[in-house]
BAROPA-934140 format. One line per 3 residues: number of its first residue (from 1); their letters; for each residue x negated, y, z negated of N, C-alpha, C. Coordinates in steps of 0.05 Angstrom, whole numbers, plus 5000, padded with zeros to 4 digits. Layout:
BEGIN
NUM> A> X:Y:Z:X:Y:Z:X:Y:Z; ...
REM end
This chain:
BEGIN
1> XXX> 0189:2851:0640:0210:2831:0642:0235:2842:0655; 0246:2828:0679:0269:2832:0689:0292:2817:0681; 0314:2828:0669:0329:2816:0666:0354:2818:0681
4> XXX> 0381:2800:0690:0391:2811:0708:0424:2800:0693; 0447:2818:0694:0465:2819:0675:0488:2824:0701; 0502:2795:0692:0528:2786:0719:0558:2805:0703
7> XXX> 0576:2810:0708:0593:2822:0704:0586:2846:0687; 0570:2861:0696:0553:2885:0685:0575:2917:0679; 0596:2915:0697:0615:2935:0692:0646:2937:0674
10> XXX> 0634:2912:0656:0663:2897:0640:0653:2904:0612; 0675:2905:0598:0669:2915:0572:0637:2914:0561; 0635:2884:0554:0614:2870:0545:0592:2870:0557
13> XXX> 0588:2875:0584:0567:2875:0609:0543:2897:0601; 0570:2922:0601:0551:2941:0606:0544:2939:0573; 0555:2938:0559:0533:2934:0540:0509:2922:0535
16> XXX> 0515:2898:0542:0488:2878:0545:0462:2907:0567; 0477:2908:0587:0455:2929:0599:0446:2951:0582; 0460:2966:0568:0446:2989:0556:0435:2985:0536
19> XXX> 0438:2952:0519:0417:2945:0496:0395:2935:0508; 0389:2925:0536:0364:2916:0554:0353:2942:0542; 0368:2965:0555:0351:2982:0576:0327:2999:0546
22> XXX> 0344:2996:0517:0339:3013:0490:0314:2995:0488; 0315:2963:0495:0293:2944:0487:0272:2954:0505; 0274:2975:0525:0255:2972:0542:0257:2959:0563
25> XXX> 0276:2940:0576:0274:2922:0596:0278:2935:0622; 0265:2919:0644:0283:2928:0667:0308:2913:0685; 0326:2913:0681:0359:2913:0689:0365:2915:0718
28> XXX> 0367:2877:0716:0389:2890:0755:0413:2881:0747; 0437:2896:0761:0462:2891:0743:0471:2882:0777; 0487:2864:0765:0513:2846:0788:0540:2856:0778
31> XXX> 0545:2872:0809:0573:2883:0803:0586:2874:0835; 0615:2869:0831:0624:2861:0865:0626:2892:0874; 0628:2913:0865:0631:2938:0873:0605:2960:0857
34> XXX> 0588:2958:0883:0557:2977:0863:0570:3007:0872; 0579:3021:0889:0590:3046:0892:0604:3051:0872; 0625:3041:0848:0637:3044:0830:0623:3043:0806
37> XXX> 0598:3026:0802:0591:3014:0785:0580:3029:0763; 0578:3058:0762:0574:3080:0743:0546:3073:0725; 0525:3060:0732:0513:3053:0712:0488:3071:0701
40> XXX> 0472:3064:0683:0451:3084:0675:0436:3090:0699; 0420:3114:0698:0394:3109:0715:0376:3093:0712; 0355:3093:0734:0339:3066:0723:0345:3033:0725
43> XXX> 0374:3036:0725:0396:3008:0737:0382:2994:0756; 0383:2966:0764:0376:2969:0795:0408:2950:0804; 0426:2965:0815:0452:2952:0822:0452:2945:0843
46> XXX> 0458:2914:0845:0471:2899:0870:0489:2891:0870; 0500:2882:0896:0520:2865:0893:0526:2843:0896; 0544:2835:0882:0536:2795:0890:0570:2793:0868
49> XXX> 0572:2762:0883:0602:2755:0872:0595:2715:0858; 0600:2715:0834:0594:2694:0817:0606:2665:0836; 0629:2668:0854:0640:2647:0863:0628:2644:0889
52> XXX> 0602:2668:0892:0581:2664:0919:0563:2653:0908; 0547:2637:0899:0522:2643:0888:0492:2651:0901; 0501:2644:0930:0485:2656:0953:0474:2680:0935
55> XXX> 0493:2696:0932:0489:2730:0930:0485:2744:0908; 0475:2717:0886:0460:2731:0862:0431:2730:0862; 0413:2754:0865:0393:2754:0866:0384:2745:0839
58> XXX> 0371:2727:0845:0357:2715:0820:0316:2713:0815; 0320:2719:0843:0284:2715:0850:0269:2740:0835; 0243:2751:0816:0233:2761:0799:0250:2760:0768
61> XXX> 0268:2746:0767:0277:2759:0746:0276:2728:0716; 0269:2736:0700:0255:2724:0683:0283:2717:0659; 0304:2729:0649:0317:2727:0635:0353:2728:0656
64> XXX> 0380:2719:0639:0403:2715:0661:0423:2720:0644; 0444:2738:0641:0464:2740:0632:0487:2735:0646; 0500:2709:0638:0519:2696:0658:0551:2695:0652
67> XXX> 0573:2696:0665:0601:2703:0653:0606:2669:0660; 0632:2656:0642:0640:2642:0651:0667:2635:0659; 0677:2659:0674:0700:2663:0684:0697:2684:0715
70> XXX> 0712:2688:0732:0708:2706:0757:0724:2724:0759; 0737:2743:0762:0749:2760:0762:0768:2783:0750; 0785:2792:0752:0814:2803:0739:0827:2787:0725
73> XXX> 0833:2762:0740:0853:2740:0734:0848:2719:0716; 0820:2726:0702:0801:2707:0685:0799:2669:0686; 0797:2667:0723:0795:2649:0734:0763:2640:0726
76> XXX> 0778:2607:0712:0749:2591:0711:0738:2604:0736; 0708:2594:0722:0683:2601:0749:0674:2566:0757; 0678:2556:0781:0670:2528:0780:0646:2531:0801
79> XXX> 0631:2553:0802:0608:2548:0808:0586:2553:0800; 0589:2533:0776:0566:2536:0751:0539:2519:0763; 0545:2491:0769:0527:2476:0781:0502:2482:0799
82> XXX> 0509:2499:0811:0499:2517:0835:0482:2551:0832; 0500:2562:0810:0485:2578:0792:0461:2576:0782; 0467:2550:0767:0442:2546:0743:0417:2532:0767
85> XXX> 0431:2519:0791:0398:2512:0798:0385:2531:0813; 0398:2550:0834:0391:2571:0840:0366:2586:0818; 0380:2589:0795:0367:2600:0779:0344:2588:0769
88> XXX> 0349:2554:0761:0321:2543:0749:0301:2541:0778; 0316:2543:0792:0286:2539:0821:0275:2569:0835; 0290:2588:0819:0280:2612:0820:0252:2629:0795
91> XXX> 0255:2598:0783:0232:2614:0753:0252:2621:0730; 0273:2622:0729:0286:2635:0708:0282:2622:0675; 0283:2629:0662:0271:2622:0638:0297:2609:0616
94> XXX> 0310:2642:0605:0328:2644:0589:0349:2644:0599; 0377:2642:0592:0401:2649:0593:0419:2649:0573; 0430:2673:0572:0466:2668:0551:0484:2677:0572
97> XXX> 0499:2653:0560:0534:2647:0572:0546:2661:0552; 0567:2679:0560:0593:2688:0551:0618:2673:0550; 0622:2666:0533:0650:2638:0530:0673:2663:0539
100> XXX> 0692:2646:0547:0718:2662:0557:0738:2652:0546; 0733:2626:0516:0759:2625:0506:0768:2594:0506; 0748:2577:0536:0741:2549:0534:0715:2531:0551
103> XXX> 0717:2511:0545:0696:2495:0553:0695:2500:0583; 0673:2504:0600:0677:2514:0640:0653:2499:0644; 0658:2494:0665:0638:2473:0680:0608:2495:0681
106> XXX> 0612:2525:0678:0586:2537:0681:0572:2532:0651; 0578:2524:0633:0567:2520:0604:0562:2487:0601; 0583:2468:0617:0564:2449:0619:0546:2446:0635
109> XXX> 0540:2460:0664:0513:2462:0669:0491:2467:0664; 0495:2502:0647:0480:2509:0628:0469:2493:0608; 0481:2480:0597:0471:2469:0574:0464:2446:0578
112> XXX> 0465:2419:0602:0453:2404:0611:0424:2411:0633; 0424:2435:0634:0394:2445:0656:0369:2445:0626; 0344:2448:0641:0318:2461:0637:0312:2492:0628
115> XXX> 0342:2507:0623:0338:2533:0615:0338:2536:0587; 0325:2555:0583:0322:2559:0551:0346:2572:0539; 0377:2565:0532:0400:2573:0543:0414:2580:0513
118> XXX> 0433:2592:0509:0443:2607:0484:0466:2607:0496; 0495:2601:0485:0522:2604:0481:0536:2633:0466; 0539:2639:0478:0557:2669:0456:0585:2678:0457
121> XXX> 0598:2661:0433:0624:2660:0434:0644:2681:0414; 0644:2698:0431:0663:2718:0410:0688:2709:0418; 0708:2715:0384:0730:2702:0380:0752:2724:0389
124> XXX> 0743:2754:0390:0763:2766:0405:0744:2793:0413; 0746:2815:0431:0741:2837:0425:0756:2860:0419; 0740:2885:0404:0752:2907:0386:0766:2924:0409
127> XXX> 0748:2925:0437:0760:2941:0453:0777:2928:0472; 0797:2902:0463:0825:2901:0478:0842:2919:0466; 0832:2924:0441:0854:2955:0429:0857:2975:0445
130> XXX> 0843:2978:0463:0851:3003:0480:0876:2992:0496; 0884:2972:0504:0905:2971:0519:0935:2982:0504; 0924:2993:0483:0949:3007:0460:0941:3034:0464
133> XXX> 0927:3055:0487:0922:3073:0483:0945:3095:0495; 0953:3088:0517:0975:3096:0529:1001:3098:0519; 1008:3082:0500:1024:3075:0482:1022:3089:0460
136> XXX> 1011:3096:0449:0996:3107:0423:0999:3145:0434; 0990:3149:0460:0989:3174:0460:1016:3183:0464; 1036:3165:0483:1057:3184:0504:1084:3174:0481
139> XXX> 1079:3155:0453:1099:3146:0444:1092:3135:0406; 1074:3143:0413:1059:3138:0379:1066:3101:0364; 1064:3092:0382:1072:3065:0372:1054:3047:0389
142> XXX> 1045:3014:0375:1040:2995:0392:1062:2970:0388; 1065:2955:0405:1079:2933:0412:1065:2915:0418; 1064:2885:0396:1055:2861:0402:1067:2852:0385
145> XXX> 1063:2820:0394:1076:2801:0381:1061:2786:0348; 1069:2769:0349:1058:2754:0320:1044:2770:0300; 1057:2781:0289:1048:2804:0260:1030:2788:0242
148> XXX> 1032:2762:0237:1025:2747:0212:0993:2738:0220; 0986:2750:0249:0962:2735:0274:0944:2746:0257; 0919:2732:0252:0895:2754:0244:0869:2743:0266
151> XXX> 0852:2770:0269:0830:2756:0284:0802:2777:0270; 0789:2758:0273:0754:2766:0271:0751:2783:0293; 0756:2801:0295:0747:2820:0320:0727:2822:0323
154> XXX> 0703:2828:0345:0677:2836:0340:0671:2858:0367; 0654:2879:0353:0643:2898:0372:0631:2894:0390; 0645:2908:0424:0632:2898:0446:0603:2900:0442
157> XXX> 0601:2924:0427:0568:2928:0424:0552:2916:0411; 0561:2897:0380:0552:2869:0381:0547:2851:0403; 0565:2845:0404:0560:2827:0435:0537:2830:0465
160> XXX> 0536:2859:0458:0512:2870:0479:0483:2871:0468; 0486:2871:0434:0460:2874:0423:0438:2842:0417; 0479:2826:0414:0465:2799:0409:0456:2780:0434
163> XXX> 0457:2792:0456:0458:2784:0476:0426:2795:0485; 0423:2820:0488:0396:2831:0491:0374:2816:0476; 0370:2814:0447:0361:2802:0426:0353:2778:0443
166> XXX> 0375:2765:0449:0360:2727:0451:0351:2727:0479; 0361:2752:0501:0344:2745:0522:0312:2750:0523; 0316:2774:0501:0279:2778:0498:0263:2771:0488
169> XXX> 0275:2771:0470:0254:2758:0438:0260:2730:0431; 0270:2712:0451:0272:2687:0457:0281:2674:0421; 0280:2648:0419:0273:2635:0394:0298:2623:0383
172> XXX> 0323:2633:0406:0359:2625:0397:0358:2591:0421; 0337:2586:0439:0345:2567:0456:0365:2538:0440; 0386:2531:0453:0404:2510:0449:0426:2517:0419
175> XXX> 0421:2540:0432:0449:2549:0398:0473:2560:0412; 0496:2554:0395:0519:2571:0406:0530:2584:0377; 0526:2619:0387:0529:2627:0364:0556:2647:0368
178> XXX> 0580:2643:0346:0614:2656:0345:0602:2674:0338; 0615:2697:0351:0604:2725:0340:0633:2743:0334; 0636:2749:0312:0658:2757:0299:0650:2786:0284
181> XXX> 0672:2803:0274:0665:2823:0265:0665:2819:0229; 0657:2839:0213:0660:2833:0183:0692:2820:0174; 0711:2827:0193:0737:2820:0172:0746:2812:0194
184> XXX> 0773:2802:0188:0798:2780:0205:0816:2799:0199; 0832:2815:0220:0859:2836:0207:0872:2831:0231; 0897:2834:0230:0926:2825:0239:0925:2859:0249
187> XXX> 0941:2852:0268:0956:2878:0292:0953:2901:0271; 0980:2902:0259:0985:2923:0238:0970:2926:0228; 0942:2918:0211:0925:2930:0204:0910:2948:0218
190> XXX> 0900:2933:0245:0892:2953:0270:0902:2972:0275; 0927:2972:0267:0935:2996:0282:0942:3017:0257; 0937:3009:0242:0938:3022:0207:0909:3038:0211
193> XXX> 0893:3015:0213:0864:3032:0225:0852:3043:0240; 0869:3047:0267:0863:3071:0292:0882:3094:0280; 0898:3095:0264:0915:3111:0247:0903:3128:0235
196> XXX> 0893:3116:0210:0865:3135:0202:0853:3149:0214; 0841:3138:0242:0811:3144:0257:0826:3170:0271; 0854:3170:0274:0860:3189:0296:0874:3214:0274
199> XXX> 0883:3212:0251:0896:3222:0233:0926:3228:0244; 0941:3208:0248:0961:3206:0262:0973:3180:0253; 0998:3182:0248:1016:3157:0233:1020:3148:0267
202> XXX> 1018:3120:0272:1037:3100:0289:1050:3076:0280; 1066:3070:0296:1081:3048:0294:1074:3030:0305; 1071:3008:0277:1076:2979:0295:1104:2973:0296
205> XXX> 1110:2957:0331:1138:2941:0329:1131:2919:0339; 1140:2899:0325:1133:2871:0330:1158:2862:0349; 1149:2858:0375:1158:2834:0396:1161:2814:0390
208> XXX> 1176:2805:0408:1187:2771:0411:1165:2766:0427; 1158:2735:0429:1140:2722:0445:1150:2732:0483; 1192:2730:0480:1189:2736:0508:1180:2763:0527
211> XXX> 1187:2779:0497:1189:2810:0513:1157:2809:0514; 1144:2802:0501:1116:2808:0503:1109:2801:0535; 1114:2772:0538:1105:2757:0565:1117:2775:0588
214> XXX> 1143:2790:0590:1154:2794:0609:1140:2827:0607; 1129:2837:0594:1114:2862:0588:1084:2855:0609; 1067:2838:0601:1045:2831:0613:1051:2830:0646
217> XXX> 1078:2810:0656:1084:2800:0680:1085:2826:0699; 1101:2850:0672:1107:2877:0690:1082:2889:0700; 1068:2886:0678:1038:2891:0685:1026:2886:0711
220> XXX> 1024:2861:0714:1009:2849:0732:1005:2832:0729; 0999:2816:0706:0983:2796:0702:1000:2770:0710; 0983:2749:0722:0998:2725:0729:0999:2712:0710
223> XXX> 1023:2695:0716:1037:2683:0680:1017:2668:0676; 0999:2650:0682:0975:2634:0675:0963:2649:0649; 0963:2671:0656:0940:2691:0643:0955:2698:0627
226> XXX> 0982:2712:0631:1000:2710:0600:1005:2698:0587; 1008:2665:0596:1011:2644:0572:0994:2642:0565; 0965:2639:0574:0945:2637:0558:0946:2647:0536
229> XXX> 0945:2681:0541:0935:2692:0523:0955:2692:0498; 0986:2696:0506:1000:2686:0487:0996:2663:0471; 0988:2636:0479:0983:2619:0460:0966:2624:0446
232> XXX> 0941:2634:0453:0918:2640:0435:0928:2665:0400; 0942:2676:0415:0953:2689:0403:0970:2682:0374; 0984:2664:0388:1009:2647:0372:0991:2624:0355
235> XXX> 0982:2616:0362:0966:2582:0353:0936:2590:0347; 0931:2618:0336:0897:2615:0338:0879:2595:0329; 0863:2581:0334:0849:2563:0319:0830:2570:0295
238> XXX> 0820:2560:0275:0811:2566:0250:0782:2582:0267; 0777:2576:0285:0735:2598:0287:0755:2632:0295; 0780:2629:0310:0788:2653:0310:0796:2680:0290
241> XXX> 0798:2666:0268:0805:2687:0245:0774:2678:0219; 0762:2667:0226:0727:2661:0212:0711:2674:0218; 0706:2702:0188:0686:2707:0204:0657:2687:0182
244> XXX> 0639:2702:0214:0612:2689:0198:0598:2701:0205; 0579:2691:0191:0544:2721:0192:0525:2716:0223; 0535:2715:0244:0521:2695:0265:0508:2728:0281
247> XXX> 0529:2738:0277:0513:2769:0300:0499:2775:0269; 0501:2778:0240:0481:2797:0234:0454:2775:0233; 0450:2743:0225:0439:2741:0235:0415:2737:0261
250> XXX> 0419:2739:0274:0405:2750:0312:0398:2777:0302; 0415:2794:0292:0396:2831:0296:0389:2840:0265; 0395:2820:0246:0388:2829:0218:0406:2858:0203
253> XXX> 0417:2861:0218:0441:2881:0202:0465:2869:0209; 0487:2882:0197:0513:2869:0190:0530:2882:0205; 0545:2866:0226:0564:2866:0250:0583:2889:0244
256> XXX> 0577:2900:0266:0602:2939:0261:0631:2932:0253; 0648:2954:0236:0672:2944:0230:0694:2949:0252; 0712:2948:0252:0735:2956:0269:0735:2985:0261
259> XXX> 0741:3002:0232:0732:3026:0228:0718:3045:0247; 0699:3036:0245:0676:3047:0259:0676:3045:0302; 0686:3018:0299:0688:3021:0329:0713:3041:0323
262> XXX> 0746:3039:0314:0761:3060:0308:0751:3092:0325; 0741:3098:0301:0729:3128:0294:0719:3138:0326; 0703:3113:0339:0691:3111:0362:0701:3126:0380
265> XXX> 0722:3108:0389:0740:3107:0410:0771:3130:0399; 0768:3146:0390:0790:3153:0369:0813:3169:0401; 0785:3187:0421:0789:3201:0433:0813:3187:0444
268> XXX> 0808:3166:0459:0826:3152:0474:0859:3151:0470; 0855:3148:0439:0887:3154:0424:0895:3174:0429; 0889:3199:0435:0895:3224:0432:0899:3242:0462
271> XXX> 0923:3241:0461:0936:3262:0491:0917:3286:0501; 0913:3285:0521:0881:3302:0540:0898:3332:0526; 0908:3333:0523:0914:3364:0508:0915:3366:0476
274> XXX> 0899:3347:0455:0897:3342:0427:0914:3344:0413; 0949:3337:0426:0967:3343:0414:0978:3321:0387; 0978:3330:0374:0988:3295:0348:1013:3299:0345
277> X> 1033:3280:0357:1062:3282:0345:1066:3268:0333
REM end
Protein backbone atom coordinates (compact mmCIF):
# COMPACT_ATOMS: atom_id res chain seq x y z
CA UNK A 1 0.00 0.00 0.00
CA UNK A 2 1.10 3.47 -1.07
CA UNK A 3 0.23 6.08 0.74
CA UNK A 4 0.97 9.67 -0.16
CA UNK A 5 1.12 12.53 2.69
CA UNK A 6 0.58 16.43 1.35
CA UNK A 7 2.32 18.92 3.65
CA UNK A 8 4.78 16.16 4.75
CA UNK A 9 7.52 18.70 6.20
CA UNK A 10 5.07 20.52 8.79
CA UNK A 11 4.79 19.64 12.18
CA UNK A 12 1.98 17.09 11.81
CA UNK A 13 3.08 15.80 8.23
CA UNK A 14 6.05 14.33 9.02
CA UNK A 15 4.56 12.58 11.59
CA UNK A 16 1.83 11.10 9.77
CA UNK A 17 4.96 9.86 7.50
CA UNK A 18 7.00 8.23 10.16
CA UNK A 19 3.82 6.42 11.73
CA UNK A 20 3.20 5.06 7.81
CA UNK A 21 6.64 4.15 7.52
CA UNK A 22 6.58 2.02 11.60
CA UNK A 23 3.09 0.51 9.95
CA UNK A 24 5.13 -0.73 7.26
CA UNK A 25 3.80 1.41 4.47
CA UNK A 26 5.33 2.83 1.52
CA UNK A 27 5.30 6.86 1.60
CA UNK A 28 5.47 9.47 -1.17
CA UNK A 29 5.64 12.70 0.67
CA UNK A 30 4.49 16.18 -1.13
CA UNK A 31 6.73 18.87 -0.22
CA UNK A 32 6.99 22.38 -2.45
CA UNK A 33 10.76 22.06 -1.58
CA UNK A 34 12.10 18.07 -1.83
CA UNK A 35 15.98 19.37 -1.56
CA UNK A 36 15.06 20.69 1.97
CA UNK A 37 12.69 18.16 2.78
CA UNK A 38 14.99 16.13 5.29
CA UNK A 39 12.93 13.08 5.24
CA UNK A 40 13.51 9.30 6.31
CA UNK A 41 15.07 7.01 3.90
CA UNK A 42 12.99 4.98 1.95
CA UNK A 43 10.76 8.40 1.49
CA UNK A 44 9.78 8.69 -2.00
CA UNK A 45 9.79 12.82 -2.16
CA UNK A 46 8.20 14.95 -4.74
CA UNK A 47 7.22 17.88 -5.44
CA UNK A 48 3.94 19.28 -6.01
CA UNK A 49 2.03 22.50 -4.66
CA UNK A 50 -1.78 21.91 -3.22
CA UNK A 51 -3.03 25.15 -5.16
CA UNK A 52 -1.52 23.08 -8.46
CA UNK A 53 -3.29 20.08 -8.39
CA UNK A 54 -1.77 19.17 -11.74
CA UNK A 55 1.36 18.31 -9.58
CA UNK A 56 0.13 15.93 -6.99
CA UNK A 57 1.00 12.63 -7.98
CA UNK A 58 -1.76 10.63 -7.12
CA UNK A 59 -1.58 7.65 -9.71
CA UNK A 60 -0.54 4.06 -7.65
CA UNK A 61 -1.32 5.40 -4.57
CA UNK A 62 -4.13 3.76 -2.61
CA UNK A 63 -4.49 5.92 0.65
CA UNK A 64 -4.24 10.42 0.79
CA UNK A 65 -3.27 12.63 3.48
CA UNK A 66 -4.69 16.00 2.61
CA UNK A 67 -4.05 19.69 4.35
CA UNK A 68 -6.82 22.09 4.26
CA UNK A 69 -5.01 25.17 4.09
CA UNK A 70 -1.71 26.19 1.57
CA UNK A 71 1.07 27.67 2.83
CA UNK A 72 2.97 29.93 5.62
CA UNK A 73 0.11 32.31 5.56
CA UNK A 74 -2.46 29.48 6.41
CA UNK A 75 -4.42 30.49 3.28
CA UNK A 76 -7.71 28.54 2.70
CA UNK A 77 -6.89 25.96 -0.01
CA UNK A 78 -9.85 26.51 -2.67
CA UNK A 79 -8.72 23.83 -4.67
CA UNK A 80 -10.41 21.12 -3.01
CA UNK A 81 -12.89 20.30 -5.90
CA UNK A 82 -10.19 19.41 -8.22
CA UNK A 83 -8.12 17.55 -5.66
CA UNK A 84 -10.60 15.12 -4.67
CA UNK A 85 -11.51 14.22 -8.36
CA UNK A 86 -8.05 13.93 -9.51
CA UNK A 87 -7.81 11.62 -6.75
CA UNK A 88 -11.18 9.56 -7.05
CA UNK A 89 -10.32 9.05 -10.93
CA UNK A 90 -6.93 8.02 -9.93
CA UNK A 91 -8.20 4.78 -7.72
CA UNK A 92 -7.70 6.42 -4.50
CA UNK A 93 -9.57 4.81 -1.78
CA UNK A 94 -9.12 6.53 1.70
CA UNK A 95 -8.47 9.97 2.84
CA UNK A 96 -8.01 12.19 6.09
CA UNK A 97 -8.35 15.88 6.00
CA UNK A 98 -6.52 17.97 8.56
CA UNK A 99 -9.00 20.78 9.74
CA UNK A 100 -7.08 24.15 10.06
CA UNK A 101 -9.53 25.63 12.53
CA UNK A 102 -12.70 25.96 9.87
CA UNK A 103 -15.10 24.64 7.47
CA UNK A 104 -12.82 24.89 3.52
CA UNK A 105 -14.24 24.05 0.45
CA UNK A 106 -11.46 20.99 0.44
CA UNK A 107 -13.62 19.13 3.34
CA UNK A 108 -16.74 19.91 1.57
CA UNK A 109 -15.49 18.13 -1.35
CA UNK A 110 -14.13 15.54 0.61
CA UNK A 111 -16.93 14.68 2.29
CA UNK A 112 -19.44 15.05 -0.61
CA UNK A 113 -17.03 12.53 -3.04
CA UNK A 114 -16.92 8.56 -3.26
CA UNK A 115 -13.85 8.46 -0.90
CA UNK A 116 -13.77 6.55 2.03
CA UNK A 117 -12.91 9.92 3.97
CA UNK A 118 -12.11 10.73 7.81
CA UNK A 119 -11.95 14.42 9.28
CA UNK A 120 -9.18 15.04 11.91
CA UNK A 121 -9.66 17.93 13.91
CA UNK A 122 -7.22 18.83 16.50
CA UNK A 123 -8.12 21.70 18.76
CA UNK A 124 -4.61 22.97 19.12
CA UNK A 125 -1.03 21.55 18.85
CA UNK A 126 1.63 20.82 21.84
CA UNK A 127 4.40 21.87 19.45
CA UNK A 128 3.25 25.62 18.90
CA UNK A 129 5.09 25.73 22.35
CA UNK A 130 8.19 25.91 20.69
CA UNK A 131 7.56 29.32 19.40
CA UNK A 132 8.45 30.16 23.33
CA UNK A 133 11.81 28.57 22.80
CA UNK A 134 13.87 31.55 22.00
CA UNK A 135 12.34 33.34 24.62
CA UNK A 136 12.71 30.86 27.25
CA UNK A 137 16.47 30.38 26.43
CA UNK A 138 17.96 34.14 25.79
CA UNK A 139 15.36 35.56 28.64
CA UNK A 140 13.69 32.81 30.74
CA UNK A 141 10.23 34.06 30.22
CA UNK A 142 7.16 33.55 27.76
CA UNK A 143 4.75 36.25 26.67
CA UNK A 144 1.11 35.67 25.65
CA UNK A 145 -1.98 36.93 26.07
CA UNK A 146 -5.29 35.63 27.82
CA UNK A 147 -3.98 33.80 31.05
CA UNK A 148 -7.58 32.53 31.96
CA UNK A 149 -7.36 30.64 27.98
CA UNK A 150 -7.28 26.90 28.40
CA UNK A 151 -6.78 24.42 25.54
CA UNK A 152 -6.89 20.56 24.97
CA UNK A 153 -3.53 20.46 23.42
CA UNK A 154 -2.79 17.32 21.55
CA UNK A 155 0.53 15.59 20.47
CA UNK A 156 1.69 16.17 16.96
CA UNK A 157 2.50 12.58 17.27
CA UNK A 158 -1.07 11.75 18.05
CA UNK A 159 -2.12 13.32 15.20
CA UNK A 160 0.45 11.32 13.04
CA UNK A 161 -0.53 8.03 14.71
CA UNK A 162 -4.25 8.78 14.30
CA UNK A 163 -3.89 9.60 10.98
CA UNK A 164 -1.67 6.45 9.91
CA UNK A 165 -4.29 4.14 11.82
CA UNK A 166 -7.41 5.21 9.60
CA UNK A 167 -5.42 5.34 6.44
CA UNK A 168 -4.55 1.61 6.84
CA UNK A 169 -6.63 -0.26 8.79
CA UNK A 170 -9.55 1.56 7.27
CA UNK A 171 -13.04 1.18 9.33
CA UNK A 172 -13.09 5.36 10.51
CA UNK A 173 -14.89 6.12 6.79
CA UNK A 174 -17.43 9.33 7.32
CA UNK A 175 -16.25 10.28 10.92
CA UNK A 176 -14.80 13.49 12.11
CA UNK A 177 -12.83 12.79 14.96
CA UNK A 178 -11.40 16.18 17.68
CA UNK A 179 -8.27 14.99 18.72
CA UNK A 180 -7.27 16.57 21.92
CA UNK A 181 -4.70 15.79 24.54
CA UNK A 182 -5.61 14.23 28.26
CA UNK A 183 -6.09 17.80 29.89
CA UNK A 184 -7.12 21.51 28.90
CA UNK A 185 -4.20 23.86 30.62
CA UNK A 186 -3.89 27.55 30.21
CA UNK A 187 -0.39 29.25 29.08
CA UNK A 188 0.93 29.37 32.64
CA UNK A 189 0.45 25.99 33.26
CA UNK A 190 2.49 25.21 30.10
CA UNK A 191 4.89 26.95 30.91
CA UNK A 192 4.87 25.72 34.66
CA UNK A 193 5.32 22.46 32.76
CA UNK A 194 8.23 23.01 30.30
CA UNK A 195 9.62 24.40 33.77
CA UNK A 196 9.75 21.14 35.29
CA UNK A 197 10.88 19.39 32.02
CA UNK A 198 13.83 21.81 31.74
CA UNK A 199 14.47 22.22 35.66
CA UNK A 200 14.52 25.85 35.29
CA UNK A 201 11.97 28.48 36.80
CA UNK A 202 10.32 30.84 33.81
CA UNK A 203 8.17 33.49 33.62
CA UNK A 204 4.94 33.91 32.49
CA UNK A 205 4.00 37.66 31.49
CA UNK A 206 0.69 38.12 30.36
CA UNK A 207 0.18 40.67 27.30
CA UNK A 208 -2.38 42.83 26.20
CA UNK A 209 -4.34 41.64 23.18
CA UNK A 210 -2.42 44.71 21.42
CA UNK A 211 1.17 44.08 22.23
CA UNK A 212 0.56 40.51 21.41
CA UNK A 213 -0.84 41.43 17.74
CA UNK A 214 1.89 44.04 17.12
CA UNK A 215 4.53 41.18 18.36
CA UNK A 216 3.19 38.65 15.60
CA UNK A 217 3.03 41.72 12.83
CA UNK A 218 6.89 42.20 13.89
CA UNK A 219 7.18 38.78 13.15
CA UNK A 220 5.87 38.55 9.91
CA UNK A 221 2.76 37.36 10.08
CA UNK A 222 -0.04 39.14 8.09
CA UNK A 223 -2.68 40.67 10.34
CA UNK A 224 -5.29 38.16 8.82
CA UNK A 225 -3.31 35.51 10.46
CA UNK A 226 -2.89 37.50 13.68
CA UNK A 227 -6.40 38.23 14.15
CA UNK A 228 -7.27 35.02 13.58
CA UNK A 229 -5.34 33.50 15.72
CA UNK A 230 -5.92 36.07 18.37
CA UNK A 231 -9.59 35.52 18.35
CA UNK A 232 -9.33 31.87 18.65
CA UNK A 233 -7.41 32.59 21.40
CA UNK A 234 -9.62 35.14 23.10
CA UNK A 235 -13.21 33.47 22.27
CA UNK A 236 -12.20 29.70 22.27
CA UNK A 237 -15.19 27.67 21.51
CA UNK A 238 -16.36 24.84 24.01
CA UNK A 239 -14.55 21.57 21.50
CA UNK A 240 -11.36 23.80 22.19
CA UNK A 241 -10.80 23.31 25.87
CA UNK A 242 -12.89 19.45 25.62
CA UNK A 243 -11.06 16.95 25.93
CA UNK A 244 -12.33 13.60 24.67
CA UNK A 245 -11.21 10.01 24.25
CA UNK A 246 -11.31 10.28 20.22
CA UNK A 247 -7.31 9.69 19.60
CA UNK A 248 -7.25 6.98 22.36
CA UNK A 249 -10.03 5.55 20.79
CA UNK A 250 -8.49 5.03 16.94
CA UNK A 251 -4.97 3.58 18.66
CA UNK A 252 -6.41 2.08 21.98
CA UNK A 253 -4.02 3.79 24.36
CA UNK A 254 -4.48 7.08 25.92
CA UNK A 255 -3.39 10.42 24.08
CA UNK A 256 0.41 11.65 25.30
CA UNK A 257 0.43 14.41 27.99
CA UNK A 258 1.90 17.82 27.46
CA UNK A 259 4.49 16.37 30.25
CA UNK A 260 5.75 14.02 28.22
CA UNK A 261 5.79 15.86 24.90
CA UNK A 262 7.57 18.60 27.68
CA UNK A 263 10.36 16.26 28.70
CA UNK A 264 10.57 15.64 24.82
CA UNK A 265 11.37 18.70 23.42
CA UNK A 266 13.05 19.95 26.78
CA UNK A 267 16.39 20.40 24.61
CA UNK A 268 14.96 23.19 22.69
CA UNK A 269 14.49 25.30 26.01
CA UNK A 270 17.92 25.12 26.82
CA UNK A 271 20.89 27.55 25.42
CA UNK A 272 23.34 25.28 22.85
CA UNK A 273 25.81 25.76 25.75
CA UNK A 274 23.37 24.01 28.78
CA UNK A 275 23.51 27.05 30.52
CA UNK A 276 20.24 27.52 33.16
CA UNK A 277 19.92 31.05 34.38
Amino acid sequence: MTVLVTGATGNAGRQVVNELLALGQEVRAVTRNAAAARLPAGVEVVEGDLTRPETIPFDGVTGVHLLTNAGDDYAELLTGPDLVARAEKAGVRRVTVLWSGSRSPLEDAVTASSLEWTVLRPVDFMSNALVWAESVRDLGEVREPFAYARSALVHEGDIGAVAAAVLVRGGHGGRTYTLTGPDALSVPQQVATISAAIGREITYVEQSEQEARDEMLAAGRPAEVADFLLRWKKDMPAEGYTVVSDVEDVLGRPARSFASWAREHAGAFVSAAGTRR
